[in-house]
C-alpha positions as CSV (number, residue, x, y, z in Angstrom):
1,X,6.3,48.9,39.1
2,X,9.4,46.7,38.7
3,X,9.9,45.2,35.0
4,X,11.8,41.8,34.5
5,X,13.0,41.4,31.0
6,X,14.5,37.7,30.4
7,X,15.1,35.2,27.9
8,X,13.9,31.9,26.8
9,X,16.4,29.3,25.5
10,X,14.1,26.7,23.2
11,X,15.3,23.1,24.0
12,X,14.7,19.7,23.0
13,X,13.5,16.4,24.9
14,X,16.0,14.3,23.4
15,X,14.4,11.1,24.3
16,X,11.0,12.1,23.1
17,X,12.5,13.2,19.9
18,X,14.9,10.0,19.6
19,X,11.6,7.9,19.7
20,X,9.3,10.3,17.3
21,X,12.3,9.6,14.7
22,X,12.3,5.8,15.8
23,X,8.8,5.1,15.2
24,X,8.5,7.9,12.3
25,X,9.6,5.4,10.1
26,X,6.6,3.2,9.9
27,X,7.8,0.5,7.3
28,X,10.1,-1.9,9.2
29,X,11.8,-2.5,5.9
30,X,13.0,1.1,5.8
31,X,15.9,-1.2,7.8
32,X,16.9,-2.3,4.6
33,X,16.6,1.0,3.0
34,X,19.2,3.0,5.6
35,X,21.4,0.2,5.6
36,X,22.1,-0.2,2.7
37,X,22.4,3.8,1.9
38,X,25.1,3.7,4.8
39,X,27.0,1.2,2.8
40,X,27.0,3.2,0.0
41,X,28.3,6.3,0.7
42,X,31.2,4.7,2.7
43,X,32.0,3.0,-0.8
44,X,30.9,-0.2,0.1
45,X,31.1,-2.6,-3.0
46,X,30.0,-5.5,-1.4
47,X,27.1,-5.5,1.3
48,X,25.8,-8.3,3.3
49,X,22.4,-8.2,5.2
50,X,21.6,-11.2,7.2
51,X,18.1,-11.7,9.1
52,X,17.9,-14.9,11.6
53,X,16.0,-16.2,14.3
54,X,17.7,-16.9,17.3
55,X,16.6,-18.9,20.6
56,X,17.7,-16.4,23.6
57,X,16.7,-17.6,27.3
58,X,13.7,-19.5,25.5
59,X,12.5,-16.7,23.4
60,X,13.0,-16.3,19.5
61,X,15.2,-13.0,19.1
62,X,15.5,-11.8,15.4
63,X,18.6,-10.8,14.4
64,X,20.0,-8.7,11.8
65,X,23.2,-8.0,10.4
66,X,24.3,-5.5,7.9
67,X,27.8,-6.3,7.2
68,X,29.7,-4.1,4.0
69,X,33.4,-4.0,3.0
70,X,33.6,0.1,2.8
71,X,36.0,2.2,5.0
72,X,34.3,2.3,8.1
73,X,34.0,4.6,10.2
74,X,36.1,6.7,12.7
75,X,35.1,8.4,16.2
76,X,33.5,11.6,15.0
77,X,31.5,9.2,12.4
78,X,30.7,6.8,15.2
79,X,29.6,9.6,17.1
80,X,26.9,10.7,14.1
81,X,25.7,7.3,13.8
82,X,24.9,7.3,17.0
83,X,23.5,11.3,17.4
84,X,20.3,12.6,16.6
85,X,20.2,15.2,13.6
86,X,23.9,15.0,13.4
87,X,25.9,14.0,10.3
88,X,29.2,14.5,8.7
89,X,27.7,14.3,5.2
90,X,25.8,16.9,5.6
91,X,26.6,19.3,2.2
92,X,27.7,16.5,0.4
93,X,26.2,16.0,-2.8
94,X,27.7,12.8,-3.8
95,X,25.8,10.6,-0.8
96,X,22.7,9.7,0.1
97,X,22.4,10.6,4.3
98,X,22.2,14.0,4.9
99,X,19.7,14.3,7.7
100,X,21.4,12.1,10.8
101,X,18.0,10.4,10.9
102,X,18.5,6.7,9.1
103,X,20.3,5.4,11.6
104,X,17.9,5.6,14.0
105,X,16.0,3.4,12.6
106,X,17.8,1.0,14.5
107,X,17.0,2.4,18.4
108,X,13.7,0.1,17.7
109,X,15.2,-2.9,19.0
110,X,16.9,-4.6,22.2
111,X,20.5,-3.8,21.2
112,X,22.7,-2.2,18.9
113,X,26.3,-3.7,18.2
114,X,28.7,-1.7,15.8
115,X,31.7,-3.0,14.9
116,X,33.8,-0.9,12.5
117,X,37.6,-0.3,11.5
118,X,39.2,2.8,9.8
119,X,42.8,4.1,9.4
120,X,44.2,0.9,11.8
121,X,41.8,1.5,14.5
122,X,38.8,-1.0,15.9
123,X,35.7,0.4,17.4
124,X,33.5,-1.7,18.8
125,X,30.4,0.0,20.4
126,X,27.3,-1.4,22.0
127,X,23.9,0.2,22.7
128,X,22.2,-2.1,25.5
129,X,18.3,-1.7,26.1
130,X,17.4,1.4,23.4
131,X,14.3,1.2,22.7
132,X,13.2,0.5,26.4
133,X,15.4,3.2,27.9
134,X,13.7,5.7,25.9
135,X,10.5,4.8,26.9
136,X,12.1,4.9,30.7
137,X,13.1,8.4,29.7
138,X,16.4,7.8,29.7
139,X,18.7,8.5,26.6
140,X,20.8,5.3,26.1
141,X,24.6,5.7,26.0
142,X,27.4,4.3,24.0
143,X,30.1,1.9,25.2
144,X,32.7,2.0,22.6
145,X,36.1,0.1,23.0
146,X,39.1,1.0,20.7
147,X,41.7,-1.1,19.6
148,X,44.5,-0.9,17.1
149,X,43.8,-3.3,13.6
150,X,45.7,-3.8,10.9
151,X,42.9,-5.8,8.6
152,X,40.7,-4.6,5.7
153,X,38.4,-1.5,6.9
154,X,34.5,-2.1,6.6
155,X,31.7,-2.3,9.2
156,X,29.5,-4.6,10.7
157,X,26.2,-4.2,12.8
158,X,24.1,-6.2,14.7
159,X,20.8,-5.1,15.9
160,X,19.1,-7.6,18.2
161,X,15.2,-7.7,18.5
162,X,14.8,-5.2,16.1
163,X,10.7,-4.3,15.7
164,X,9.4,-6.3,18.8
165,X,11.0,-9.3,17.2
166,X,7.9,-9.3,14.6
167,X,9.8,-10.8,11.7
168,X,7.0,-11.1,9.1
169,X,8.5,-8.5,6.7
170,X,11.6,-9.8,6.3
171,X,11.1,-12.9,4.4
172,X,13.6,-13.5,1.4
173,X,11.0,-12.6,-1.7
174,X,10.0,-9.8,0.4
175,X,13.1,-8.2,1.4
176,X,14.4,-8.9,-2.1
177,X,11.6,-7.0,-4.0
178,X,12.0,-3.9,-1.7
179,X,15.9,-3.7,-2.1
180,X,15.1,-3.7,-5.8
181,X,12.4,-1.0,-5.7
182,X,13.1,1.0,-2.7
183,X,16.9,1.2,-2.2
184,X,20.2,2.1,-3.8
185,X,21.2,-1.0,-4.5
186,X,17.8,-1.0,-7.1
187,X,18.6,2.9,-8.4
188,X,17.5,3.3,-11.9
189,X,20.9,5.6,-12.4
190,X,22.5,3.0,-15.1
191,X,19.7,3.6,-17.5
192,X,21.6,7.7,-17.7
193,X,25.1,6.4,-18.0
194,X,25.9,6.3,-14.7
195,X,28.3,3.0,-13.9
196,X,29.9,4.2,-10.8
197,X,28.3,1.2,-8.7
198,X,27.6,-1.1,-11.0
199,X,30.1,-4.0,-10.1
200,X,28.2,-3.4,-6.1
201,X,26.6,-6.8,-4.9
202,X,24.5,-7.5,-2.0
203,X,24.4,-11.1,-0.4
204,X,20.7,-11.7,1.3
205,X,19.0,-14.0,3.5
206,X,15.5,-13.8,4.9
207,X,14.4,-15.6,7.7
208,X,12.6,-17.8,5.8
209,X,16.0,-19.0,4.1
210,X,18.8,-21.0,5.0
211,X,21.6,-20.3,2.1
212,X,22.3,-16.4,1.1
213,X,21.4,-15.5,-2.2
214,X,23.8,-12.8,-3.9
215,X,21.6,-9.5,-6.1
216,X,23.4,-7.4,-8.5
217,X,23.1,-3.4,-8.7
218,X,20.4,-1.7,-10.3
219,X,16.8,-1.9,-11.1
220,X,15.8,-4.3,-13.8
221,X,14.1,-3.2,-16.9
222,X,12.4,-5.4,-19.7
223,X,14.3,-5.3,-23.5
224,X,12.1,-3.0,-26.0
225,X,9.4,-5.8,-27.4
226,X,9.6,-7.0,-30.8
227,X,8.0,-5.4,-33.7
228,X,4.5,-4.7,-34.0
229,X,3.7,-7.6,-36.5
230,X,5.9,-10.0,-34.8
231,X,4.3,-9.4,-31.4
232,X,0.8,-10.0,-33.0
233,X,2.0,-13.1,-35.1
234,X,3.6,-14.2,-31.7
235,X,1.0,-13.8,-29.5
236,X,-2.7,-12.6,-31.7
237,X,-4.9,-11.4,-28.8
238,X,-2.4,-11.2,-26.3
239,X,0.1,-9.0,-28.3
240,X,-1.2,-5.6,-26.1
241,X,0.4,-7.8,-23.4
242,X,3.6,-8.3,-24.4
243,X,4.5,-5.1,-25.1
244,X,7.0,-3.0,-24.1
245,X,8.8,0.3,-25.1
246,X,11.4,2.4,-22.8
247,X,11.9,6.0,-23.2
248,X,14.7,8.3,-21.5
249,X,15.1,11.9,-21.3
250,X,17.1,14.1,-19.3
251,X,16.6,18.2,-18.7
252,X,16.0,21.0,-16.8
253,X,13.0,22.6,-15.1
254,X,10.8,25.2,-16.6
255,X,11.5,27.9,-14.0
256,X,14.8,26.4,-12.6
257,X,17.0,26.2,-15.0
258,X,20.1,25.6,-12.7
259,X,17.7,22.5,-11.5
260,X,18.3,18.9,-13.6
261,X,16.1,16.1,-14.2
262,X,16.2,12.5,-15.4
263,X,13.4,10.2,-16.3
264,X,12.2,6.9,-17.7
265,X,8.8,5.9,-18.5
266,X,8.7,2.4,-19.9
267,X,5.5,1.3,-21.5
268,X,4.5,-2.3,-19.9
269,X,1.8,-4.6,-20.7
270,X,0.8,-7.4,-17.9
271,X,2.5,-10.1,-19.4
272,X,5.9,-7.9,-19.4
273,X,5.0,-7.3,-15.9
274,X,4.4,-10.6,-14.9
275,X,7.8,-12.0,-16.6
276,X,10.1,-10.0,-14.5
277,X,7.7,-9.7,-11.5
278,X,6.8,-12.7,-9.4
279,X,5.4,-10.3,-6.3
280,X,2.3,-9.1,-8.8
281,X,-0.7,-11.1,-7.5
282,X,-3.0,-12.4,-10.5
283,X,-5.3,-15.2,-10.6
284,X,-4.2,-18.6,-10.7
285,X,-0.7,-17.8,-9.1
286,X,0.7,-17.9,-5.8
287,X,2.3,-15.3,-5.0
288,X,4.8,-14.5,-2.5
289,X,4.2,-12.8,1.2
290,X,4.1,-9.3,0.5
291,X,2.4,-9.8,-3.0
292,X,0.5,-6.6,-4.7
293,X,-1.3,-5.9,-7.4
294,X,-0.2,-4.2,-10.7
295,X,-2.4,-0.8,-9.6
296,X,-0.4,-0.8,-5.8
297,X,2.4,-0.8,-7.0
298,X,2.9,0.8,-10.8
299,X,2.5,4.3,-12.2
300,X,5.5,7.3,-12.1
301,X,7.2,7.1,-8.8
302,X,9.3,10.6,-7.8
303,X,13.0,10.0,-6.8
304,X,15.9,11.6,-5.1
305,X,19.2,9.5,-5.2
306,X,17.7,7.5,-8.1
307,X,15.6,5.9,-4.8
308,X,11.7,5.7,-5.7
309,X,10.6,8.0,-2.8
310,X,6.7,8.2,-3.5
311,X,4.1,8.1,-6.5
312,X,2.6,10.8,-8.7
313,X,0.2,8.4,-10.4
314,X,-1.9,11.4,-10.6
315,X,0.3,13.6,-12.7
316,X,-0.3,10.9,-15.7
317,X,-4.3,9.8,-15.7
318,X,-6.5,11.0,-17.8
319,X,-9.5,8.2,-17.9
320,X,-8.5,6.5,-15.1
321,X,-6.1,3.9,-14.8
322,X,-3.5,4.9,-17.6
323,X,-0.8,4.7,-14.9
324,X,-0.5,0.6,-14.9
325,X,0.8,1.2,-17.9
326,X,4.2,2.9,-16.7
327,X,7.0,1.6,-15.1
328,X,8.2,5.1,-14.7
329,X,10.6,6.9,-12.6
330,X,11.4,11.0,-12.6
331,X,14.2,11.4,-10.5
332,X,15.5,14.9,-9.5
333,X,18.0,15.7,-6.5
334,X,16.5,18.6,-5.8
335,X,13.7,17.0,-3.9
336,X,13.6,17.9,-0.1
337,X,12.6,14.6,1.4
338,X,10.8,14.2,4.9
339,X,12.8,12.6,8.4
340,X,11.8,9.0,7.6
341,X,12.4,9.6,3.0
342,X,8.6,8.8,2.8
343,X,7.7,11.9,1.1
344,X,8.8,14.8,-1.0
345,X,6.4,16.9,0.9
346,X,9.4,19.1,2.1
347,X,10.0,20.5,-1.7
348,X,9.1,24.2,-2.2
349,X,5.7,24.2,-4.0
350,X,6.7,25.7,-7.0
351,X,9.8,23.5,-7.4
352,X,6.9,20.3,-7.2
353,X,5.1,22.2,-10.2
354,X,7.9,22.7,-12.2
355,X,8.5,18.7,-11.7
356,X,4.7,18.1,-12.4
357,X,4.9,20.3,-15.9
358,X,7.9,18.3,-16.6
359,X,6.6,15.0,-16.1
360,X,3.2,15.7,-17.4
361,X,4.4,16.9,-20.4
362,X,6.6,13.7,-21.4
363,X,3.7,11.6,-20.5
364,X,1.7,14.1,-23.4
365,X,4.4,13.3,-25.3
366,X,4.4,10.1,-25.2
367,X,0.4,9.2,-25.2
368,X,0.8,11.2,-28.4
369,X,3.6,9.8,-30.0
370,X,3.8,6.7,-32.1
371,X,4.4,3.6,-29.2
372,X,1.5,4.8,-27.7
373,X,-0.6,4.6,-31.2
374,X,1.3,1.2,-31.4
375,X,-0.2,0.1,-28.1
376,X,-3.7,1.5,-29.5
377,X,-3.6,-0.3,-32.6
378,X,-2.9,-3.7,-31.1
379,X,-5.1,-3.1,-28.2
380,X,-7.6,-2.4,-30.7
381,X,-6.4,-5.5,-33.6
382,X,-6.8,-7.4,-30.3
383,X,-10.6,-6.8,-29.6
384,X,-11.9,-7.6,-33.2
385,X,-9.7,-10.4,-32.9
386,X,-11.1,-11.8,-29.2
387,X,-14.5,-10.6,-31.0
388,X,-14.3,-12.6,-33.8
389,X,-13.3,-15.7,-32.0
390,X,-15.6,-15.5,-29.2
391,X,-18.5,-15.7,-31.6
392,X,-16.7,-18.3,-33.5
393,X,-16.5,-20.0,-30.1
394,X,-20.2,-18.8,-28.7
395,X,-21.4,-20.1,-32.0
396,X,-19.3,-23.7,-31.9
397,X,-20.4,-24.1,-28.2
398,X,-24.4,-23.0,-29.0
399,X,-24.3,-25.7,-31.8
400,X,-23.2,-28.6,-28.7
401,X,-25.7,-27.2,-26.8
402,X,-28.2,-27.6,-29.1
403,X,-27.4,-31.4,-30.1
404,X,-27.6,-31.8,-26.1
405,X,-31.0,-29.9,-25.0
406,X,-33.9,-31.3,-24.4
407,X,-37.3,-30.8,-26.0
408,X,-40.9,-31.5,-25.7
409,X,-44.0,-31.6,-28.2
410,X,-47.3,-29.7,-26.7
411,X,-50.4,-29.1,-29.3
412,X,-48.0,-28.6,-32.6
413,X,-45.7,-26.8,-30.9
414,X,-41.7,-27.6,-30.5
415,X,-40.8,-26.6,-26.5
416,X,-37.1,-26.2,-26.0
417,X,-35.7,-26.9,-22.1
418,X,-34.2,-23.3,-21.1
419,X,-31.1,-22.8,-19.5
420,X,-31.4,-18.9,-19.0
421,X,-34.4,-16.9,-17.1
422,X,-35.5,-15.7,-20.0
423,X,-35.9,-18.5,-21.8
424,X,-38.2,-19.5,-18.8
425,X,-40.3,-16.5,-19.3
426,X,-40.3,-17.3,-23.2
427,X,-41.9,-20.9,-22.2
428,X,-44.1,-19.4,-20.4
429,X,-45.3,-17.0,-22.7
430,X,-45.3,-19.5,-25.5
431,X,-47.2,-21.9,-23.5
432,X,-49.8,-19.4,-22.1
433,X,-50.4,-18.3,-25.5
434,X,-51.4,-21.4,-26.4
435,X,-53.5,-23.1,-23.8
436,X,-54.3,-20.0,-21.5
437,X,-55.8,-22.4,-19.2
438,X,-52.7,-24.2,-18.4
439,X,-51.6,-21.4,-15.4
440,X,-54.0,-20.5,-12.6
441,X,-53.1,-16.6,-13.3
442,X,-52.4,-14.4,-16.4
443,X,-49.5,-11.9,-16.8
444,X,-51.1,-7.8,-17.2
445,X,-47.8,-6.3,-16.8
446,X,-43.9,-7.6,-16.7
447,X,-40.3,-5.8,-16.9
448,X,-36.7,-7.0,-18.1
449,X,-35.1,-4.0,-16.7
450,X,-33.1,-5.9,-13.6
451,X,-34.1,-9.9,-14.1
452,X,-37.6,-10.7,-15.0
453,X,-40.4,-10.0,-13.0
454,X,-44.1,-9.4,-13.5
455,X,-47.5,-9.0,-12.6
456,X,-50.3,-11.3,-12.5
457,X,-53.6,-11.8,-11.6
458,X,-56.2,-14.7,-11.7
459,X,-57.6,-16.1,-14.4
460,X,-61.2,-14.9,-14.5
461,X,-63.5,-12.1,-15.9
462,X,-62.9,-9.2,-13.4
463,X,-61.4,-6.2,-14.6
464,X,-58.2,-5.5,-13.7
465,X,-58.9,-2.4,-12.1
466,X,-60.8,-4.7,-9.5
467,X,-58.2,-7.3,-9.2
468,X,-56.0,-8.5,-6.8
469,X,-53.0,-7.8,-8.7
470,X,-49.8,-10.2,-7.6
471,X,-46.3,-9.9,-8.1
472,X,-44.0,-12.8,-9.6
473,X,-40.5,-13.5,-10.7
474,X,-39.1,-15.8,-13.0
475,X,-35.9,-17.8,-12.4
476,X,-34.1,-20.2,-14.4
477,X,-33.1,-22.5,-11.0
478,X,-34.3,-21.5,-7.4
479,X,-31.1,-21.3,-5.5
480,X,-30.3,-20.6,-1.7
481,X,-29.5,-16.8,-2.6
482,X,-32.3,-15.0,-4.0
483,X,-31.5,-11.6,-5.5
484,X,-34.6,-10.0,-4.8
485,X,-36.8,-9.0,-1.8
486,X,-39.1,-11.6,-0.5
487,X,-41.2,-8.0,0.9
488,X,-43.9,-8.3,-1.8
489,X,-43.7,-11.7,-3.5
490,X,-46.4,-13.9,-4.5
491,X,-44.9,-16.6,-6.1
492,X,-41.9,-17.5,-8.2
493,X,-41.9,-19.5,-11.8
494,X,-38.1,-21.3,-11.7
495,X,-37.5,-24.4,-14.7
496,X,-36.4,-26.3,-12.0
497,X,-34.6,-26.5,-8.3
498,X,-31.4,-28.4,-7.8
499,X,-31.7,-30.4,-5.0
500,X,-27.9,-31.2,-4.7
501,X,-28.0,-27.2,-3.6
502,X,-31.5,-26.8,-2.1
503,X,-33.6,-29.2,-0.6
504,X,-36.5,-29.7,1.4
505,X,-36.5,-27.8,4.5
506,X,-33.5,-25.6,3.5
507,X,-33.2,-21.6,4.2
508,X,-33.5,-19.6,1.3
509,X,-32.4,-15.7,1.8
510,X,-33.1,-12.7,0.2
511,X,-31.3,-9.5,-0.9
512,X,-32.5,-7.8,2.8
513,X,-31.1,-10.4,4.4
514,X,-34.5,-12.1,5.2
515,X,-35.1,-16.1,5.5
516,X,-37.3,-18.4,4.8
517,X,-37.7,-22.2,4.5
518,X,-38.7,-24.5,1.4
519,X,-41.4,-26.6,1.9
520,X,-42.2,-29.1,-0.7
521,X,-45.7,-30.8,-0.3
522,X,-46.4,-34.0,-2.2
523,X,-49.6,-34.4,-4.0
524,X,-52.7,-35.7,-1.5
525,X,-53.9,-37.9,-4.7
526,X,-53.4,-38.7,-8.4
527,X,-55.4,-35.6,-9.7
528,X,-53.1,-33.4,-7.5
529,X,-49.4,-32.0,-8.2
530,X,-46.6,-31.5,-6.3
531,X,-46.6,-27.8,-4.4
532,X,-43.3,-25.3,-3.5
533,X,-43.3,-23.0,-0.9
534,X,-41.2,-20.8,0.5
535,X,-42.1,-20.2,4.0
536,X,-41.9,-18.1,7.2
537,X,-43.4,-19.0,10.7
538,X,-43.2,-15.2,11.3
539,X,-45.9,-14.9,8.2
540,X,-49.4,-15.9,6.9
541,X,-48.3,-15.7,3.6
542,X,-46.6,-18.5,1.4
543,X,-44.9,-17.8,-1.4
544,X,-46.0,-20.1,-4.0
545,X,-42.9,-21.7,-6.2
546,X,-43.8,-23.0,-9.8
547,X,-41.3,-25.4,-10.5
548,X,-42.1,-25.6,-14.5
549,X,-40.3,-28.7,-15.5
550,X,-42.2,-30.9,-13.1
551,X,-45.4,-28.6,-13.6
552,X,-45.9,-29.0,-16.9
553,X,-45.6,-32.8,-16.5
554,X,-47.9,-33.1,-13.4
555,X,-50.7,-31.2,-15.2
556,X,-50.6,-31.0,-18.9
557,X,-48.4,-34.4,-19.6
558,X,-45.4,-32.9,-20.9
559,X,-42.1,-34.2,-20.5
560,X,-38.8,-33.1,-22.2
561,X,-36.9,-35.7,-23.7
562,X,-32.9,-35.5,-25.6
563,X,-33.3,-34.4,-29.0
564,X,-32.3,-37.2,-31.7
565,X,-30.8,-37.2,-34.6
566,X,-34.5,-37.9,-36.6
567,X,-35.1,-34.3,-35.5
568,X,-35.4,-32.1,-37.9
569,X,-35.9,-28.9,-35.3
């Protein structure tokens, strides 16, 4: 028996994986996010990113330039931009790129153009067709030309057709917002002393704009709010919302001492937020495309790089929704981020739970400490306050009401119009009380727990164990929703329908989704009333609507009338 021993040499599609890493980075923004962490660690202190719509051979071509004034790069760097897994910061602790992934970010598109000069020489090197040749199975090649230059070093590149030419992302407020959340040029590093960029600018169009507009480095951050009694002079019921408190801290984890950490948790109310933050989404304001809400978008965010990488919202709830309050940020660079810097998934799990200790117990700190009692105190001056001047305001606006509601007289009693469902039921009740005669059926039974409903049967001698029992629901108008089933219904009482909303011959639905049509019969002679039913070709029974306003006036004579100022109740 002959035995062959061999060997197997593992090897990689490099198209395939060129286009996993391509696509892996699923927000088209993360563009922005390379770009810009390119221009950085070449020491870049000015950057310029440029989108525009361009008509190419009658098609609209988006174009994108990210232009920066750092030192460029050489042929073995030109070589790593352009290289899968390859890059010659790798070790270096002082940059951002590490992986040789960012970059190809950029293979999504039609073409690649990089112009760059370093130590007197021009490279100039175009990537035709990427994104297509890949799919073709082809890896796409380089053609680089290389001249001598004597001007200023810095880069330029132009990426043409970049995300199937869908440009919706990259409007101005958009792209804005993310560079000052997402990217170095919006690190939080200047709240721990660190300066070293902080003269960087980046000039920034969006599609949507015609004139550049220039952003300076670093995230922004609202000023400590006032004092306690100033804010609730200032403001009364609102002062919870004006609030705001920053706190920094700095150290080193629990089981890693070698391992360093900086955070900031700033303490926000909504009215903080919404000062410094026109993307928020609230009501009665338009926001921008790409608007979020406070709960999307607030909370503790991990970072590596002072970049907000992804949030641990988590790590500081206790009730809930404790995390809106926080504009927090826990950066350490010890963080092992995924290919596309979506995730810190790649962290050793005890590394993570030294960082969750760690931030956990500054948030204890904090919910325990005396801003957070602050907070609680005005949060809590601010309810009695809205308390006491909603009933000032419930009792101002009941006292209108009152000059302005309609009454009747009926047998020595004082009818008020209702303008609730249960103050239709209380009619009722008053009324029946008084002149049992006046309904065709008296209530045996009735519940309050969801609406009013009861149950009825005629008005005669049989017991009710012998009855034919009906069910009935009280309403204070008869709309075209109906929050109940029509499935056992007898009849409705309602103080009146609006027939602006619902007419004659209208559909009425019910909580199942089933229809059925008003039908309003006029009386067939001067000892006869005006019937309501709602009705259903598909059924033999009507259910009977008691419109009470005009009931009561059809058979017992009673009309409501305005209340004057000869009343004395």
């Amino acid at each position: 028996m002959t035995q062959n021993t061999f060997q197997l040499t593992p090897a990689v599609d490099p198209t395939q994986e060129f286009i996993e890493i391509a696509y892996d980075f699923s927000n088209p923004l993360d563009l922005v996010r390379e770009g810009i962490s390119n221009s950085f660690d070449s020491g870049a202190t000015k950057i310029e990113i440029i989108f525009s719509v361009k008509n190419q051979y009658g098609e609209k071509v988006l174009i994108t330039t990210i232009k920066d004034n750092g030192h460029g790069m050489d042929r073995g760097s030109l070589q790593s931009f352009f290289d899968l897994g390859n890059s010659t910061r790798r070790g270096d602790d002082t940059t951002i790129g590490e992986k040789g992934h960012g970059t190809k970010v950029y293979l999504n598109s039609s073409k690649i153009e990089v112009t760059t000069v370093c130590n007197g020489k021009k490279y100039v090197a175009v990537m035709d067709t990427p994104i297509r040749k890949l799919h073709e199975r082809i890896t796409p090649d380089v053609t680089v030309t290389e001249t001598p230059c004597t001007v200023t070093s810095g880069t330029s590149i132009v990426i043409t057709g970049y995300n199937n030419n869908r440009r919706d992302k990259f409007t101005h407020e958009n792209l804005k917002d993310y560079i000052r959340w997402f990217t170095k040029m919006g690190s939080v590093e200047k709240e721990f002393g660190h300066f070293k960029h902080k003269d960087t600018i980046l000039v920034l169009k969006g599609v949507d704009k015609t004139e550049p507009e220039t952003l300076f480095f670093g995230h922004f951050f609202p000023d400590d709010s006032k004092s306690v009694s100033t804010l609730f002079d200032e403001y009364m019921a609102e002062a919870p919302k004006w609030f705001c408190k920053k706190i920094i801290c700095s150290g080193s984890l629990e089981n890693f001492p070698e391992i360093h950490y900086d955070a900031i948790f700033c303490i926000e109310g909504t009215r903080v937020k919404y000062d410094y933050n026109p993307m928020i989404r609230r009501s009665g304001y338009s926001a921008p495309t790409g608007s979020y809400t406070v709960q999307e978008r607030y909370g503790l965010w991990l970072c590596k790089d002072f970049i907000p990488v992804q949030r641990k919202n988590e790590w500081i709830t206790q009730k809930g929704s404790e995390y809106t309050r926080f504009h927090a940020f826990f950066n350490c660079q010890d963080l092992r981020l995924t290919a596309n810097r979506g995730s810190v998934d790649n962290t050793p799990s005890e590394i993570i739970e030294d960082i969750h200790k760690a931030a956990s117990k500054i948030y204890e700190e904090i919910i325990q400490g005396d801003d957070w009692r602050t907070l609680e105190w005005l949060e809590n001056e601010a309810v009695s306050y809205n308390t006491v001047q909603k009933e000032q305001k419930d009792f101002d606006w009941r006292i209108k009401r009152v000059a302005a509601t309609k009454i009747a007289d009926y047998k020595g009693i004082r009818l008020v119009e209702p303008t609730q469902e249960n103050g239709v039921f209380s009619m009722f009740m008053q009324l029946q009380a008084l002149d049992p005669s006046i309904f065709p059926f008296t209530i045996v039974d009735y519940d309050t727990h969801v609406g009013i409903d009861v149950i009825v049967k005629a008005v005669d001698t049989i017991p009710i164990v012998s009855s034919k029992l009906y069910y009935m629901e009280f309403k204070n108008y008869l709309k075209k929703e109906f929050n109940h089933s029509f499935e056992n219904l007898h009849s409705i009482i309602c103080w009146d329908i609006d027939t602006k909303i619902v007419k004659n011959g209208d559909e009425v639905t019910d909580i199942a989704q089933q229809k059925r049509t008003l039908k309003i019969v006029s009386p067939a002679s001067a000892n006869d009333r005006t019937r309501y039913f709602l009705d259903n070709i598909r059924s033999n029974r009507k259910i009977e609507v008691f419109v009470l306003k005009q009931y009561l006036e059809e058979t017992a004579g009673i009309v409501f009338r305005a209340r004057t100022d000869k009343d004395s109740f």
